[in-house]
Structures are given as C-alpha cells and as structure tokens.
C-alpha positions as protocol buffer text, in pm:
chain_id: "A"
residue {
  index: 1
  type: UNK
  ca { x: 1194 y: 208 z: -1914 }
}
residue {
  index: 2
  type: UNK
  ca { x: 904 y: 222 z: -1668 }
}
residue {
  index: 3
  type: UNK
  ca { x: 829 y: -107 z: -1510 }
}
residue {
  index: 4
  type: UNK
  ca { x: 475 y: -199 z: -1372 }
}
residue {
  index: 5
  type: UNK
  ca { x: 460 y: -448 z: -1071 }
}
residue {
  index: 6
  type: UNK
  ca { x: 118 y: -594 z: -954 }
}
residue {
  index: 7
  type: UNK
  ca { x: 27 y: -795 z: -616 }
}
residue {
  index: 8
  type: UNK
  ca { x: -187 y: -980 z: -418 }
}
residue {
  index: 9
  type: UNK
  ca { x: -394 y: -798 z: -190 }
}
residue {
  index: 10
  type: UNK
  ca { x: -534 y: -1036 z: 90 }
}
residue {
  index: 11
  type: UNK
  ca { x: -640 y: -764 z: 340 }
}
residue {
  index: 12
  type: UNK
  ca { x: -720 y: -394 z: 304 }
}
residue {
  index: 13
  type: UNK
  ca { x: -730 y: -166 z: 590 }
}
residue {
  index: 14
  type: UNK
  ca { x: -686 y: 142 z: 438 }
}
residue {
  index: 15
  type: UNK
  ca { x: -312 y: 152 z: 610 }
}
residue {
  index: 16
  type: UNK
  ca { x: -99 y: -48 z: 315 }
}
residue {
  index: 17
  type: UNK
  ca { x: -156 y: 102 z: 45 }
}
residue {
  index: 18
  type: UNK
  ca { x: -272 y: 397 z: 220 }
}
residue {
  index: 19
  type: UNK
  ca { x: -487 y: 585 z: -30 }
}
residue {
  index: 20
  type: UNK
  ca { x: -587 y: 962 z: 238 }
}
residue {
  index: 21
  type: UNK
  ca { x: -508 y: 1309 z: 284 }
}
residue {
  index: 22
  type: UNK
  ca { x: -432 y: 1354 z: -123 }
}
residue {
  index: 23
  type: UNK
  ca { x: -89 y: 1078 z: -155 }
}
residue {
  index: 24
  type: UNK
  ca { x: -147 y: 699 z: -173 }
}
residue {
  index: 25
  type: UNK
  ca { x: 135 y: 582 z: -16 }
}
residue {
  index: 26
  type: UNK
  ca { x: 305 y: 201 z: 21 }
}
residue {
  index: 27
  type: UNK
  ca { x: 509 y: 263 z: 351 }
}
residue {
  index: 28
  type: UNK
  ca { x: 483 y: -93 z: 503 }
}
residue {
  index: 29
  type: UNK
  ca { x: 439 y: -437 z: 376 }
}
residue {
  index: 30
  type: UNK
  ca { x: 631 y: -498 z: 69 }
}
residue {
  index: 31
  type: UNK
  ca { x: 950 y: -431 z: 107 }
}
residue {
  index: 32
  type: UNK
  ca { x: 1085 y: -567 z: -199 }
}
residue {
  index: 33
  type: UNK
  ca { x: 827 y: -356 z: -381 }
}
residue {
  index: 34
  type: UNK
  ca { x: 941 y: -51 z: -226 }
}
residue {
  index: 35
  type: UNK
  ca { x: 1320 y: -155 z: -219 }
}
residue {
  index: 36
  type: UNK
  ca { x: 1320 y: -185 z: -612 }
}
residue {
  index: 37
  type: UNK
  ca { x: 1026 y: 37 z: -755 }
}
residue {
  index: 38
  type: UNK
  ca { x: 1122 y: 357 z: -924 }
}
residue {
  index: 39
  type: UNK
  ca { x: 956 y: 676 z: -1029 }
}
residue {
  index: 40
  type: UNK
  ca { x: 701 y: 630 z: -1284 }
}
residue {
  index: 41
  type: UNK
  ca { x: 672 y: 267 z: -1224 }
}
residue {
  index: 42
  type: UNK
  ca { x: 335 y: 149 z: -1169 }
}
residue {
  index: 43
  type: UNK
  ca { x: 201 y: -79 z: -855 }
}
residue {
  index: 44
  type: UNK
  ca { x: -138 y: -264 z: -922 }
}
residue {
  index: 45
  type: UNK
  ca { x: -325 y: -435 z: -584 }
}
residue {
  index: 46
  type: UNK
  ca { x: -520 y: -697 z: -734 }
}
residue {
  index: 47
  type: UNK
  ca { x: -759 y: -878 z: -483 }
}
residue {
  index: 48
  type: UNK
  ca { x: -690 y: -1226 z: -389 }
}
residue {
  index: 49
  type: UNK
  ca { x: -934 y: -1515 z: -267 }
}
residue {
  index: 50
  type: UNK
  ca { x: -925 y: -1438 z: 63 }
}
residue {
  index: 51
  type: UNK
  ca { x: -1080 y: -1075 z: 58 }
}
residue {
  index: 52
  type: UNK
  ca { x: -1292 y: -1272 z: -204 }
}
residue {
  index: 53
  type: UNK
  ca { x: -1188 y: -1030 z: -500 }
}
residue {
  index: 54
  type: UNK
  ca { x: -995 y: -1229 z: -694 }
}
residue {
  index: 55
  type: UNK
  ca { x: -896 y: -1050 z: -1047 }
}
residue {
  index: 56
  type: UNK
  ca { x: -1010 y: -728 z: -910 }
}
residue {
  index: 57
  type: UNK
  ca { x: -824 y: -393 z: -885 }
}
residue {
  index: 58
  type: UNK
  ca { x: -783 y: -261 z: -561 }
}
residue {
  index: 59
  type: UNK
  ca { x: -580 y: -42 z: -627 }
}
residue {
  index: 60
  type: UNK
  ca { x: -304 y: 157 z: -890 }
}
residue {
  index: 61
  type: UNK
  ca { x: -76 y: 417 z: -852 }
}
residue {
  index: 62
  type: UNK
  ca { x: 211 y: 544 z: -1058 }
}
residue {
  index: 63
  type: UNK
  ca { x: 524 y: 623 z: -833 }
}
residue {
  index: 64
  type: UNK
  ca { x: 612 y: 1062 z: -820 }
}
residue {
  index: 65
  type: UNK
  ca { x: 787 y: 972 z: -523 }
}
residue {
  index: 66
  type: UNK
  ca { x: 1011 y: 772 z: -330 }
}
residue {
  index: 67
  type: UNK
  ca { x: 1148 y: 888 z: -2 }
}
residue {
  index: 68
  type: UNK
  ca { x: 1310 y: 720 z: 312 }
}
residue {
  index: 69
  type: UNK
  ca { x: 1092 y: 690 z: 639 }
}
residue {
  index: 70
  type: UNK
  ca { x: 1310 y: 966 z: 822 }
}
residue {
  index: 71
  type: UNK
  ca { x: 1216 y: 1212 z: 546 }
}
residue {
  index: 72
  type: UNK
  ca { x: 847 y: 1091 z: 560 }
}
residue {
  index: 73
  type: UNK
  ca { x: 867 y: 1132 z: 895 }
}
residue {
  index: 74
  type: UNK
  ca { x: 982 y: 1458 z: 930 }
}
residue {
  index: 75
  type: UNK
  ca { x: 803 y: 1629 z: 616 }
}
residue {
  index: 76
  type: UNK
  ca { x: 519 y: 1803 z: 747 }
}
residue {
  index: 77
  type: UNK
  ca { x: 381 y: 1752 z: 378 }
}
residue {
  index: 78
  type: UNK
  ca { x: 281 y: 1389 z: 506 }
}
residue {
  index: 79
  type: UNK
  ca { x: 180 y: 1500 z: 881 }
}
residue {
  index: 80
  type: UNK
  ca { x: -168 y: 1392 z: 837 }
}
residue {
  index: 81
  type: UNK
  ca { x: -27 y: 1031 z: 767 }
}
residue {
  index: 82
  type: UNK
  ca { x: 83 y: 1015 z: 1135 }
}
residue {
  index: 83
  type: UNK
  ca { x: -150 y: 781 z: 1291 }
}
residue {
  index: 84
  type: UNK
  ca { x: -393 y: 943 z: 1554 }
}
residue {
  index: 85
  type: UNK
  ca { x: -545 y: 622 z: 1772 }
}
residue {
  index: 86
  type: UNK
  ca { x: -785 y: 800 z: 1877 }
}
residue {
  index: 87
  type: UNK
  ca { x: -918 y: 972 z: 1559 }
}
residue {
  index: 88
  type: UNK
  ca { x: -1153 y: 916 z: 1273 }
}
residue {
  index: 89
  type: UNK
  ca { x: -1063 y: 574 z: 1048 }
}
residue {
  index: 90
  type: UNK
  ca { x: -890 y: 738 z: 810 }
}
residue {
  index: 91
  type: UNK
  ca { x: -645 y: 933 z: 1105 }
}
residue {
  index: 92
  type: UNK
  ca { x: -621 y: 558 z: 1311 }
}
residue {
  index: 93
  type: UNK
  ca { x: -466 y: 400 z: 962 }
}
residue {
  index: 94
  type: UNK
  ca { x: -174 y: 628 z: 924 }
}
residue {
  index: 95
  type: UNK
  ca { x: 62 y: 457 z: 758 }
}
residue {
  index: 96
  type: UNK
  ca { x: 390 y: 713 z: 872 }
}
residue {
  index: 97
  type: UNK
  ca { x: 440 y: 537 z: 1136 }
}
residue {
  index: 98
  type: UNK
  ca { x: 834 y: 465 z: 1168 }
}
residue {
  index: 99
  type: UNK
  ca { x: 1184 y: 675 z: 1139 }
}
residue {
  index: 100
  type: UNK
  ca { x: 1533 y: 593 z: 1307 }
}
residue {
  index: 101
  type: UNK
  ca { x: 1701 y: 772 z: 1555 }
}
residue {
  index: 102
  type: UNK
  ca { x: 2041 y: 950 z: 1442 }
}
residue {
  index: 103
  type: UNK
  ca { x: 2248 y: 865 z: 1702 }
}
residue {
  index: 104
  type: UNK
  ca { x: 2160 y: 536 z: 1814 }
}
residue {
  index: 105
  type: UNK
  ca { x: 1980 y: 418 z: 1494 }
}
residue {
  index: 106
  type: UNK
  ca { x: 1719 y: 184 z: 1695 }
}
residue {
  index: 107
  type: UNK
  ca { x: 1397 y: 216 z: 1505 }
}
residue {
  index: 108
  type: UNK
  ca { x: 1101 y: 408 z: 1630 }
}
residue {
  index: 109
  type: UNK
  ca { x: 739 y: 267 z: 1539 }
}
residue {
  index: 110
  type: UNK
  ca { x: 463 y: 456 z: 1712 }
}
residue {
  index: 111
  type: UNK
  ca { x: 111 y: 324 z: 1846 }
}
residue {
  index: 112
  type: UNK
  ca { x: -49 y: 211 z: 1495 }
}
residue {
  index: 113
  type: UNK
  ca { x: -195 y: -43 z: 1311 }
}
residue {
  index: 114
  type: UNK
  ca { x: 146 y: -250 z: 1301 }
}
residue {
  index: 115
  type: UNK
  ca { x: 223 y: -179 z: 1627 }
}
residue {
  index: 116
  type: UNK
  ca { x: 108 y: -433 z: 1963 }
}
residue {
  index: 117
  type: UNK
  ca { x: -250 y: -369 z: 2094 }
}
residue {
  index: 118
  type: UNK
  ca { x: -52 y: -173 z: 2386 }
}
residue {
  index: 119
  type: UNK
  ca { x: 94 y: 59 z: 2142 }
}
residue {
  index: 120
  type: UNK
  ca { x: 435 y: -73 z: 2196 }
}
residue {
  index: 121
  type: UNK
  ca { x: 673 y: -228 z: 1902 }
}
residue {
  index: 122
  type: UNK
  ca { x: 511 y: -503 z: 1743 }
}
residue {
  index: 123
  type: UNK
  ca { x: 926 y: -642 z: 1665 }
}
residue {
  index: 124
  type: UNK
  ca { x: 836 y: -854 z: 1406 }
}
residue {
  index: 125
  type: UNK
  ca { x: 637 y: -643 z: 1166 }
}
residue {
  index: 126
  type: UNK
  ca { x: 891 y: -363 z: 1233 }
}
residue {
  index: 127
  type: UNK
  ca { x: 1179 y: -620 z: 1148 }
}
residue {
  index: 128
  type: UNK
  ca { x: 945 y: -676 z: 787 }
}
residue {
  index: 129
  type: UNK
  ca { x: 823 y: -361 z: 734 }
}
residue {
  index: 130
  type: UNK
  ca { x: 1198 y: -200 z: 760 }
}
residue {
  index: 131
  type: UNK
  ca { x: 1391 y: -418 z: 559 }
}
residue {
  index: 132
  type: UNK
  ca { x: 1308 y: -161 z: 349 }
}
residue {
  index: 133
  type: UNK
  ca { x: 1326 y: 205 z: 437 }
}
residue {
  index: 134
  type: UNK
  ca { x: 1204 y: 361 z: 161 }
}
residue {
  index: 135
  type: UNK
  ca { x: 834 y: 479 z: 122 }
}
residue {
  index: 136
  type: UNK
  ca { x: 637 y: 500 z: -262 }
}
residue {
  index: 137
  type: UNK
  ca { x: 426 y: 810 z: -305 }
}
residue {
  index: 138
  type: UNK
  ca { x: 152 y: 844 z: -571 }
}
residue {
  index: 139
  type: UNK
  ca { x: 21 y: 1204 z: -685 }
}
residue {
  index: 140
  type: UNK
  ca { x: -126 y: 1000 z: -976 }
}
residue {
  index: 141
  type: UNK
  ca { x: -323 y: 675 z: -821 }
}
residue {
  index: 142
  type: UNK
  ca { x: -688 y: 511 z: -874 }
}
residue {
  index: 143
  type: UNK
  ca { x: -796 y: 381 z: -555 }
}
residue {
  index: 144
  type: UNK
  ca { x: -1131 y: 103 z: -550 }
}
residue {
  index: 145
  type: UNK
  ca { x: -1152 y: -31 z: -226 }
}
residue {
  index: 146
  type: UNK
  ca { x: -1466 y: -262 z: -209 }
}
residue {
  index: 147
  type: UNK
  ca { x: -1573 y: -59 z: -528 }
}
residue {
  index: 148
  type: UNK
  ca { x: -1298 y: -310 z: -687 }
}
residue {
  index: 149
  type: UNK
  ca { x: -1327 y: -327 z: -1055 }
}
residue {
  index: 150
  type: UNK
  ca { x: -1305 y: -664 z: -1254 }
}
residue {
  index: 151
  type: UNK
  ca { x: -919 y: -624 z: -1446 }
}
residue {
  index: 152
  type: UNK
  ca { x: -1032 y: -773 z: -1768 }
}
residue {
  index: 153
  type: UNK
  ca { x: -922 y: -1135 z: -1801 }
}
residue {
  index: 154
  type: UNK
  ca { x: -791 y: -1130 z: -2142 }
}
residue {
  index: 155
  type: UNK
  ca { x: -526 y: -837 z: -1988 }
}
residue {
  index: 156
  type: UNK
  ca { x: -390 y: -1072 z: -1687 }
}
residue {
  index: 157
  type: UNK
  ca { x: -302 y: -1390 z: -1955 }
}
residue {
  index: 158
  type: UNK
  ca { x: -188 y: -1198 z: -2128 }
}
residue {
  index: 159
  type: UNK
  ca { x: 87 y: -1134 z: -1958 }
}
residue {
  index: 160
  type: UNK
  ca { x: 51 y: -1463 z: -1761 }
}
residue {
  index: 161
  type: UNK
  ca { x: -73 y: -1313 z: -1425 }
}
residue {
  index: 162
  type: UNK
  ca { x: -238 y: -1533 z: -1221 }
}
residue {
  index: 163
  type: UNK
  ca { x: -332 y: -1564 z: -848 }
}
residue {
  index: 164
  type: UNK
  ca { x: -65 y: -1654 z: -581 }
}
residue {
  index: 165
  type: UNK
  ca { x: 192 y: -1536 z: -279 }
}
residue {
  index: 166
  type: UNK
  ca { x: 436 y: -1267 z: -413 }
}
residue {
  index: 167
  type: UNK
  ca { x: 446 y: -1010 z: -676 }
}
residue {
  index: 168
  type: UNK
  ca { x: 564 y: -958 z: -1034 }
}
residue {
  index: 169
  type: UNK
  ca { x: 748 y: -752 z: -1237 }
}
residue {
  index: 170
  type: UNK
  ca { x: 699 y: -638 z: -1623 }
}
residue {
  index: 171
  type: UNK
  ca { x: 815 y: -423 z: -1797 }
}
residue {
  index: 172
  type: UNK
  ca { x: 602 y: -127 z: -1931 }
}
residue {
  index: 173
  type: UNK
  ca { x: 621 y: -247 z: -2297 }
}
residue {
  index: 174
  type: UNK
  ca { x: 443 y: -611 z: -2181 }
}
residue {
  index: 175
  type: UNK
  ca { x: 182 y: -469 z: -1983 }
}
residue {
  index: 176
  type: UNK
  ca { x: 133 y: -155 z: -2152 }
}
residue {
  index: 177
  type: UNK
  ca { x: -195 y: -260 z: -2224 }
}
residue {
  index: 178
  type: UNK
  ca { x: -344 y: -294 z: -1822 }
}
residue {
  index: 179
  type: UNK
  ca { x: -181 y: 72 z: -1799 }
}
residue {
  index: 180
  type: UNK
  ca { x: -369 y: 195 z: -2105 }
}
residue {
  index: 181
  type: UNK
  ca { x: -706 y: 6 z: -1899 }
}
residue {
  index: 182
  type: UNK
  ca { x: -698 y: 174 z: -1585 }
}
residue {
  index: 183
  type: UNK
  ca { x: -616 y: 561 z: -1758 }
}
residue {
  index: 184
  type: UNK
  ca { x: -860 y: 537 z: -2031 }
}
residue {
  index: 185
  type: UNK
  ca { x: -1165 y: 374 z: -1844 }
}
residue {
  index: 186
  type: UNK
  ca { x: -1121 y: 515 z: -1521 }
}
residue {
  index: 187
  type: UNK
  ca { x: -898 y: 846 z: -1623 }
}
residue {
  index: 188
  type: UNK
  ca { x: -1188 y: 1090 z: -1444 }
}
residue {
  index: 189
  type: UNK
  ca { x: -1139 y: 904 z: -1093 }
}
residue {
  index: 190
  type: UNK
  ca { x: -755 y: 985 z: -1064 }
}
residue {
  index: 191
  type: UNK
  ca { x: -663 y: 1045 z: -698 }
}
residue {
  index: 192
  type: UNK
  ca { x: -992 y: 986 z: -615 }
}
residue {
  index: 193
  type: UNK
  ca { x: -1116 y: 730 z: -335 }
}
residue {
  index: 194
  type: UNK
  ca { x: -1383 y: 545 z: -500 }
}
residue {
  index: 195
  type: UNK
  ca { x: -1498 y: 313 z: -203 }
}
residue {
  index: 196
  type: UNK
  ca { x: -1416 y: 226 z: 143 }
}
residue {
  index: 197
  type: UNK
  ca { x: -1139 y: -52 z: 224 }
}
residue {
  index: 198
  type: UNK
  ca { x: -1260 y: -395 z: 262 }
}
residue {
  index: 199
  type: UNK
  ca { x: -1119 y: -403 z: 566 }
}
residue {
  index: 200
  type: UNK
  ca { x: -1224 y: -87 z: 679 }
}
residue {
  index: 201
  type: UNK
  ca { x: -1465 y: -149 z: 998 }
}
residue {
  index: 202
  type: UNK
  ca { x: -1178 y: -340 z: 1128 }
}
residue {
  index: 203
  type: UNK
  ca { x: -992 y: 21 z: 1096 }
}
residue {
  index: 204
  type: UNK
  ca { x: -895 y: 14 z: 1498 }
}
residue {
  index: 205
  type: UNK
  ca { x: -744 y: -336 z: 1442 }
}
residue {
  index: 206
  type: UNK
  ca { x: -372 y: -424 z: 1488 }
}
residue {
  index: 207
  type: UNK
  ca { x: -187 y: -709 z: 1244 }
}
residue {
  index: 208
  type: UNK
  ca { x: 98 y: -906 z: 1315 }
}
residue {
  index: 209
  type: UNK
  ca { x: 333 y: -1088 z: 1068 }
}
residue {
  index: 210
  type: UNK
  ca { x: 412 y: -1340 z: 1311 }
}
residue {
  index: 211
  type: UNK
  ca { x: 94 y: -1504 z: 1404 }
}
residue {
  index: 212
  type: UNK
  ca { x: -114 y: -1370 z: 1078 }
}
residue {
  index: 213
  type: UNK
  ca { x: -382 y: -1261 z: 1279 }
}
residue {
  index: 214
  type: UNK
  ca { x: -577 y: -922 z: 1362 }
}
residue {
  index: 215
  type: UNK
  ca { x: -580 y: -833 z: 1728 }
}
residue {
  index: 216
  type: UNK
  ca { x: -779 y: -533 z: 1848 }
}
C-alpha cells in the first residue's frame, strides 16, 4: 500500500523540491525521503515557522519515478534540470546537479546552488545530499510556492502532525483524507506552478549544511 510522507519546509528556493521544466523533482536534501519513498507514494512540503508558513502546503507530488543520479544525469529527458549559473532563476536552481564517475566512483557536483560560491564541491552538502543516490520524480504534483495554501487543521490532528525537525510516514489508509484534500480542491492545478518560491529572489544563492547559512 501507498504510503504518504510529509515535511518541514524551512527554505524554498525553487532547487529542493524542484517544481520546472514539467517534473517536480526531490534530488537533494532528504535523503531518507528519497532512500525509502516508492512509486505512488505521496511527499507533502508543509511550511514551517521559519519561512513563516506554518500549516501551509508548499508543495505535493505523487512519486511516477524514482531513478539514481547517474541516470538523471545522463537522461536527456531531465537536461533542462542541469543548472545553468548564468541563466534565468528557474535554469540557476537546477537541481541535477550530481552523478559518479564509473571508474573511480568520486562524486561529481557541478557549480549549483549546493555547490561553494566558487563553483567548486561544497563536501559537506555533497556528503548529505548523496547518502542517498536516488532522485523522486513527479508527473502528478501541485506546486504553491508563496501561493501556499492553509492544509486544513482538522486533517494534520488528525493524524497527529504537528510542526518540528524531520519527517513522517503514514500510511495511505491514515491519511487518505489530506490526499483526497489536495486532488479534489486543487485537482485543476496539477503540474501546475501556482506561485513563485519563497525563496526565490535569493535564486543565485548557495546553502551549506555545515554552517546553515546562504552565501552568494
């Protein structure tokens, strides 16, 4: 059975989830997420108190895809995921951004928004972001932004969600009802980007796990 996972969003570039160019994808951040979610599992970003959205949906996708970063990488399906630093927002927030080498199987990350300011390997998010190496794909998503609607409250107790570090896990017959919320209500707006990121005119910004801070 389908199991539905939600999160705390505390920043939202536009690079994790990455909602552009027709896929929203999860390729960094979350590695658990991404190590244990399925196809047709659902992921819900819910905002937290520090993008001052608390209870509201960033983001949901249900998973029609999960691949490993070398097939990412190399499927031109997902080209226009390849960050371009130099591009519009949406091009500088590519989230394909990593694959291994065959031979020597270092990691590659190229100049992005995990990457250093420089463009070279930013160590620490690539040790995060690749304990992991799979990548979620949605063909089926609902992407808010700062358009975030309000989850209703009575659907979070519910199942007992409340604000804090980490993520949970249901399964689809306890939260059945959040699933019914987001394709009845807002069924017209799938793969549709409804608003802009929060985070989004911080777009040429770089983040680090290891200091928690946003360079540029």
């Amino acid at each position: 059975m389908p199991r539905v996972y939600l999160y705390v969003i505390s920043r939202d570039f536009g690079f994790a989830p990455n909602p552009f160019h027709g896929f929203c994808t999860l390729a960094t951040c979350k590695p658990d997420i991404r190590n244990t979610a399925n196809i047709d599992d659902w992921v819900f970003g819910v905002g937290g108190s520090i993008l001052k959205a608390t209870g509201r949906c960033i983001f949901a996708m249900r998973v029609t895809n999960k691949i490993t970063y070398n097939e990412y990488w190399s499927n031109t399906l997902y080209n226009d995921k390849k960050p371009v630093r130099n591009g519009s927002k949406k091009m500088l927030l590519g989230d394909n951004i990593y694959f291994q080498d065959h031979e020597s199987n270092d990691w590659n990350q190229v100049y992005s928004h995990h990457s250093n300011s420089d463009g070279s390997k930013n160590l620490y998010n690539l040790k995060r972001d690749t304990k992991s190496r799979n990548v979620l794909i949605s063909k089926h998503f609902f992407y808010f932004g700062s358009n975030a609607p309000f989850i209703p409250e009575s659907l979070l107790t519910e199942i007992g969600y409340y604000n804090k570090i980490g993520h949970r896990v249901y399964e689809l017959s306890e939260a059945y009802k959040l699933v019914n919320w987001i394709t009845q209500v807002y069924g017209k707006d799938v793969n549709m980007v409804l608003g802009d990121p929060f985070n989004f005119d911080k777009s040429e910004a770089h983040y680090s796990v290891n200091t928690n801070r946003i360079t540029t």
